[in-house]
C-alpha positions as CSV (number, residue, x, y, z in Angstrom):
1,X,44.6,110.9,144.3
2,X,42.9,113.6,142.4
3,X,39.4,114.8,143.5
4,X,37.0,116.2,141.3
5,X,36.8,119.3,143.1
6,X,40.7,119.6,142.6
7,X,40.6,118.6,138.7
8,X,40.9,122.1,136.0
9,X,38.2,123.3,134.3
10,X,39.8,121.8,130.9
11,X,39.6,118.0,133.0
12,X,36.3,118.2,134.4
13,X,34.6,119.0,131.0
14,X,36.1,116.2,129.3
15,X,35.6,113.5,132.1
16,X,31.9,114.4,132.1
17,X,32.0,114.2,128.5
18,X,33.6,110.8,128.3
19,X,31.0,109.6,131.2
20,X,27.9,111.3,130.7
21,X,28.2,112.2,126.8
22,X,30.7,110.0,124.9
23,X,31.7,111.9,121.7
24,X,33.1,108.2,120.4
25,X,30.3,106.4,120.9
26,X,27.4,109.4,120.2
27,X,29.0,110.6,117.4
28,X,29.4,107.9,114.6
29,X,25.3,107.3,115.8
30,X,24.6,111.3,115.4
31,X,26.9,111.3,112.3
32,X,24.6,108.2,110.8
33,X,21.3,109.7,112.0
34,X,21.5,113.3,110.7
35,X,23.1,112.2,107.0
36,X,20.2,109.9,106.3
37,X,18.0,112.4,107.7
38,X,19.1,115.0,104.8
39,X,20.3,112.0,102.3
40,X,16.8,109.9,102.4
41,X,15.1,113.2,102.1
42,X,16.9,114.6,99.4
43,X,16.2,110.8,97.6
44,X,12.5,110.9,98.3
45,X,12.1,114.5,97.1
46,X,14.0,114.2,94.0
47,X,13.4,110.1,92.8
48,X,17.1,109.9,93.1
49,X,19.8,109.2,95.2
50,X,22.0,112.0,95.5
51,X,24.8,113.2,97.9
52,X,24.0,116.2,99.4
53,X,26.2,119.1,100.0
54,X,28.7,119.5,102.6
55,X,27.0,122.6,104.4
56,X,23.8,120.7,104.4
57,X,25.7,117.7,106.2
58,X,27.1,120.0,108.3
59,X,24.3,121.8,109.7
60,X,22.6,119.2,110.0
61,X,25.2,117.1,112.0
62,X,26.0,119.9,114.3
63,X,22.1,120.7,115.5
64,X,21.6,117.0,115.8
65,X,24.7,116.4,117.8
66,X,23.8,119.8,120.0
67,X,20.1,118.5,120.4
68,X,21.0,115.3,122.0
69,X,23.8,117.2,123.9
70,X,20.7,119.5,125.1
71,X,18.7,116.1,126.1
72,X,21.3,114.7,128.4
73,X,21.7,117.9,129.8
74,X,17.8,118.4,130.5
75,X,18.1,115.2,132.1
76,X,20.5,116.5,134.4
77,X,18.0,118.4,135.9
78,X,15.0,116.5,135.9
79,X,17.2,113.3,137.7
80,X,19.2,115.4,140.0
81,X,17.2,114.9,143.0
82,X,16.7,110.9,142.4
83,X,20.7,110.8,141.0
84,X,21.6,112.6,144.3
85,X,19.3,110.1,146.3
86,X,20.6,106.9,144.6
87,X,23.0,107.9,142.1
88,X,25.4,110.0,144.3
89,X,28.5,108.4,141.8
90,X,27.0,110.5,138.9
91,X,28.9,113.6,137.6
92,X,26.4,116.1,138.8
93,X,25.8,115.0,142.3
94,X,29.7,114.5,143.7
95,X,30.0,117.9,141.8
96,X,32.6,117.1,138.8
97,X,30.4,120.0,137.0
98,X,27.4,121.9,138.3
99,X,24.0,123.0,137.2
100,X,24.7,126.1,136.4
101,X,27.3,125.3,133.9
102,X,25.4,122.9,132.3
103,X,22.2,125.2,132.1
104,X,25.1,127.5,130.4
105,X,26.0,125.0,128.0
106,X,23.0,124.1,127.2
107,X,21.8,128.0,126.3
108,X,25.7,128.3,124.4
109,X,24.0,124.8,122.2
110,X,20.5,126.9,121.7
111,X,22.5,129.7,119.8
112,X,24.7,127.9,118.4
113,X,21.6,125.7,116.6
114,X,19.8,129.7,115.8
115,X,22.9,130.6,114.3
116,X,23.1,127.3,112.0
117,X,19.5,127.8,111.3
118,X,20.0,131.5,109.9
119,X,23.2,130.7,107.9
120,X,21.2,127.9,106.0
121,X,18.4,129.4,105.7
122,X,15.8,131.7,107.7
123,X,13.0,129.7,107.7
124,X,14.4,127.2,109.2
125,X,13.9,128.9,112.7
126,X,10.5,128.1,112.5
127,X,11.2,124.2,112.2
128,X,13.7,124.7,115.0
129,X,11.0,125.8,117.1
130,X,8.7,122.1,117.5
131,X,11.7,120.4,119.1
132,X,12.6,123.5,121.0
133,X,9.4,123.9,122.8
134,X,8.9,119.9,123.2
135,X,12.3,119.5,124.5
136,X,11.0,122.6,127.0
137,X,8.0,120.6,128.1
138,X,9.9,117.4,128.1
139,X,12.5,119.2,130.8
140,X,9.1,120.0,133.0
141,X,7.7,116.4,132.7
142,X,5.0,118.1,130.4
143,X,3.7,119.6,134.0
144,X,2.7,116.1,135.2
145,X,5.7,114.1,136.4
146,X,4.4,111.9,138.7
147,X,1.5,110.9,136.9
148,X,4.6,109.9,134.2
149,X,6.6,107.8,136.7
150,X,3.6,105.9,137.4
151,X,3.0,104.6,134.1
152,X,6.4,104.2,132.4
153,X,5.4,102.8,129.1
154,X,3.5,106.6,129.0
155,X,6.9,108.1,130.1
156,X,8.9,105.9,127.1
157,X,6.6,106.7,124.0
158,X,6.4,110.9,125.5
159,X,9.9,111.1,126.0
160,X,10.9,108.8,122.3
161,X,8.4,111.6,120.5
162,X,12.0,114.0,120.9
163,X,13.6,111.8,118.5
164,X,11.3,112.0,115.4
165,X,11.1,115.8,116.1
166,X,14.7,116.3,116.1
167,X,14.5,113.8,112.9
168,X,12.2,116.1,110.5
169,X,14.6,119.4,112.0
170,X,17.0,117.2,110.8
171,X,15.1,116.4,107.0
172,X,14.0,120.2,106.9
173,X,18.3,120.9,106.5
174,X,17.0,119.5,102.8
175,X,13.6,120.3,101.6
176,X,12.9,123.3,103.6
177,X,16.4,124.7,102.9
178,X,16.3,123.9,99.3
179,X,12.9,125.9,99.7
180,X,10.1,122.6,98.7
181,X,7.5,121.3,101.3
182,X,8.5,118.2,103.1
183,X,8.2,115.3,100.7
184,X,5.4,113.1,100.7
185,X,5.7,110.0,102.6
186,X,8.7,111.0,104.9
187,X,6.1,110.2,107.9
188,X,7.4,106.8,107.4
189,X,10.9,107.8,108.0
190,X,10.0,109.1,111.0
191,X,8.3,106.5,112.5
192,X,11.4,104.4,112.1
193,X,12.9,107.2,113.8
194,X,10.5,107.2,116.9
195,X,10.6,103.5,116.9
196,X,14.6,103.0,117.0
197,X,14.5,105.3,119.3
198,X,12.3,103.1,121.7
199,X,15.0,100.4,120.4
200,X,18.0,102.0,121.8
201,X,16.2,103.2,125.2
202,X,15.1,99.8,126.1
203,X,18.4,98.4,125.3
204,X,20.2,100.9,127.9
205,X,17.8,99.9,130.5
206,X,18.3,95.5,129.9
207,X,19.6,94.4,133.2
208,X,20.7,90.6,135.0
209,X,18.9,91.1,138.5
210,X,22.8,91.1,139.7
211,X,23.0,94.7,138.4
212,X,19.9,96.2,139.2
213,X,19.9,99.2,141.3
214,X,17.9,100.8,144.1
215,X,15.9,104.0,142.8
216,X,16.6,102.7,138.8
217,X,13.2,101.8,137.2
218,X,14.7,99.3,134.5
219,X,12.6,97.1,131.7
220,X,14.0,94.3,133.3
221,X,12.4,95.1,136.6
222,X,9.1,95.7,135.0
223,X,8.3,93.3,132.8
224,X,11.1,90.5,133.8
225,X,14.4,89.3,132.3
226,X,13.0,86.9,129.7
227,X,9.7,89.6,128.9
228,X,11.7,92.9,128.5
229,X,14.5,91.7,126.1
230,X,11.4,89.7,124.0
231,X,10.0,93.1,123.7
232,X,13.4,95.1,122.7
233,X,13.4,92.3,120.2
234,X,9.9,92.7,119.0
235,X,10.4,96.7,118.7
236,X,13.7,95.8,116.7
237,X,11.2,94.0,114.3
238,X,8.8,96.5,113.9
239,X,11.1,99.7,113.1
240,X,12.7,97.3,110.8
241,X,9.7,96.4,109.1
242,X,8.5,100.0,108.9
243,X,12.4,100.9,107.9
244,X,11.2,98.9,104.7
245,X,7.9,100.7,104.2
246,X,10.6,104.2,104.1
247,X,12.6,102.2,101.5
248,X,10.0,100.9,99.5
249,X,8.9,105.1,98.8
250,X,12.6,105.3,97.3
251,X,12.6,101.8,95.6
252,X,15.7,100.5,98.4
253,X,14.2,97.6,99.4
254,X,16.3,95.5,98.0
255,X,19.3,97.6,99.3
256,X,17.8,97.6,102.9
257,X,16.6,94.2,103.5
258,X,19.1,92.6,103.6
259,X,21.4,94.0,106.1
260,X,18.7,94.7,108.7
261,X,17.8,91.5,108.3
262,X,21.2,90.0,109.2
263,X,21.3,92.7,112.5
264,X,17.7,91.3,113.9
265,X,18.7,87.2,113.2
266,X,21.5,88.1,115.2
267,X,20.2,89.8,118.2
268,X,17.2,87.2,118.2
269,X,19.9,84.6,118.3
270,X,21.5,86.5,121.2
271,X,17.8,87.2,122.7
272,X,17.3,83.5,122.5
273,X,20.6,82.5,124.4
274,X,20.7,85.4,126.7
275,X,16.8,84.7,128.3
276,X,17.2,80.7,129.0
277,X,19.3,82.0,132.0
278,X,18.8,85.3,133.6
279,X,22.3,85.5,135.2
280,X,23.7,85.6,131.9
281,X,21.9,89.2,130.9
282,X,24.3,91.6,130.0
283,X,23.0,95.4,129.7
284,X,25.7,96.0,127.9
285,X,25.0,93.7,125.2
286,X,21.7,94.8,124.6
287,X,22.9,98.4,124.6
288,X,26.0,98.0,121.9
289,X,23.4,95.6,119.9
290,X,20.9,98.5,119.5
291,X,23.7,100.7,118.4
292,X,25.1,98.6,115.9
293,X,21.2,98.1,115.0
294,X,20.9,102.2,114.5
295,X,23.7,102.2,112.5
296,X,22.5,99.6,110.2
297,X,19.5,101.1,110.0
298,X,20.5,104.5,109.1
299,X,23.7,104.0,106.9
300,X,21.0,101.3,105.1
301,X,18.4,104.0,104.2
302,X,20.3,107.5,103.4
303,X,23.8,106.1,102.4
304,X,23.4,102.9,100.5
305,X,21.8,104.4,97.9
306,X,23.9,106.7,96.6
307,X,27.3,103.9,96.9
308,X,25.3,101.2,95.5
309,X,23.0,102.7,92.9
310,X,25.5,104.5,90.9
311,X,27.3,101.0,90.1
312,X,24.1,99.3,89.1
């Protein structure tokens, strides 16, 4: 049987991919998220929907895509000692790839993301710079990380603040590329952002007692298996409500309702069923559910528009 320490270069890179990063699963997400970033932009700044060009899609995709690739990595190194301790299966700790690379691949992502930034335009270095240096103090617990493990809901709303940053880097591929200020009202756009992103990290941490782990601080284990999924559902609600404030700037209600809608019905449905017994949680489920939610949410705000519109 092949070891990890016996595996090539080429083999370790893409298991830890497949386990740690998945490009399948990330990417359509990523994909979703950085196009409505620039297309729901672009909509707000102009009063119309209109695709944007392929360069600006591009960049856009890429720094996204190497930004959340940077947050797993920091995470690396913040969880090491705890993954070692009661994660010893992880990729880092039985050595399948090492710090050192990672801090490498990491610093290869930061260029990468400079050099976008300067081919699109200059100024966007200076927007490239908030989720930089927050992504910096988020990889030092912002100086205080025991004070953060010991209030958790603290630790979620720090860490989701990423997300909305990486969001208006994300917007500024448009308006600050196309050389406008950022359009007035895209706050709202990026307090869905923040709030998904709250969505999609209490979804990966929904657990039946079963599949709880020693050292893994899990919603489940703080608030309870019928009280943490009532609150993934309620946040659900809210982004989706202030989803509709975003579309209501670009006159897409009507376009957006509807489908999000459909997505929260169905995962109350399933909240519903899945809390009258605790044995039959599924993480997974919760997990999958607030991906298909993103999706909805994104593809229903920046690309929508521009297939529906035309025909009406």
């Amino acid at each position: 049987m092949t070891t990890d320490a016996s595996t090539s270069f080429a083999q370790r890179w893409w298991a830890y991919q497949q386990e740690r990063f998945p490009l399948l699963a990330h990417g359509p997400l990523i994909a979703a998220f950085s196009f409505c970033a620039v297309s729901y932009s672009a909509h707000l700044r102009t009063g119309i929907a209109v695709m944007p060009s392929w360069p600006v899609l591009l960049v856009a995709f890429l720094s996204c895509l190497l930004f959340f690739a940077q947050l797993r990595i920091a995470d690396e190194f913040k969880d090491f000692e705890e993954d070692s301790r009661y994660r010893p299966y992880r990729a880092v700790p039985r050595g399948l790839v090492s710090l050192r690379s990672l801090g490498l691949v990491f610093s290869f992502a930061a260029v990468t993301q400079l050099i976008l930034a300067l081919l699109l335009n200059p100024e966007m270095i200076l927007l490239l710079l908030i989720p930089w240096v927050y992504l910096f103090a988020m990889c030092y617990e912002f100086g205080v990380r025991e004070w953060l493990k010991a209030r958790p809901i603290t630790y979620l709303w720090t860490h989701m603040l990423i997300i909305p940053l990486v969001d208006l880097y994300a917007t500024g591929c448009d308006w600050l590329a196309a050389g406008h200020n950022a359009p007035q009202g895209l706050v709202w756009f990026l307090l869905a952002s923040f709030f998904n992103g709250i969505v999609i990290e209490l979804g990966r941490k929904l657990r039946a007692p079963r599949d709880e782990e020693e050292g893994v601080v899990t919603y489940t284990v703080l608030w309870g298996t019928v009280r943490a999924p009532l609150v993934w559902l309620t946040m659900m609600l809210l982004t989706g409500l202030i989803a509709l404030q975003a579309a209501a700037l670009t006159q897409t209600v009507d376009l957006v309702i509807w489908p999000l809608a459909a997505l929260w019905i169905f995962s109350a449905v399933v909240t519903l069923q899945t809390i009258r017994r605790a044995d039959q949680l599924r993480g997974f489920l919760f997990e999958r559910l607030s991906g298909v939610w993103t999706l909805g949410l994104y593809l229903s705000l920046g690309a929508l528009p521009l297939v529906i519109r035309p025909f009406s």
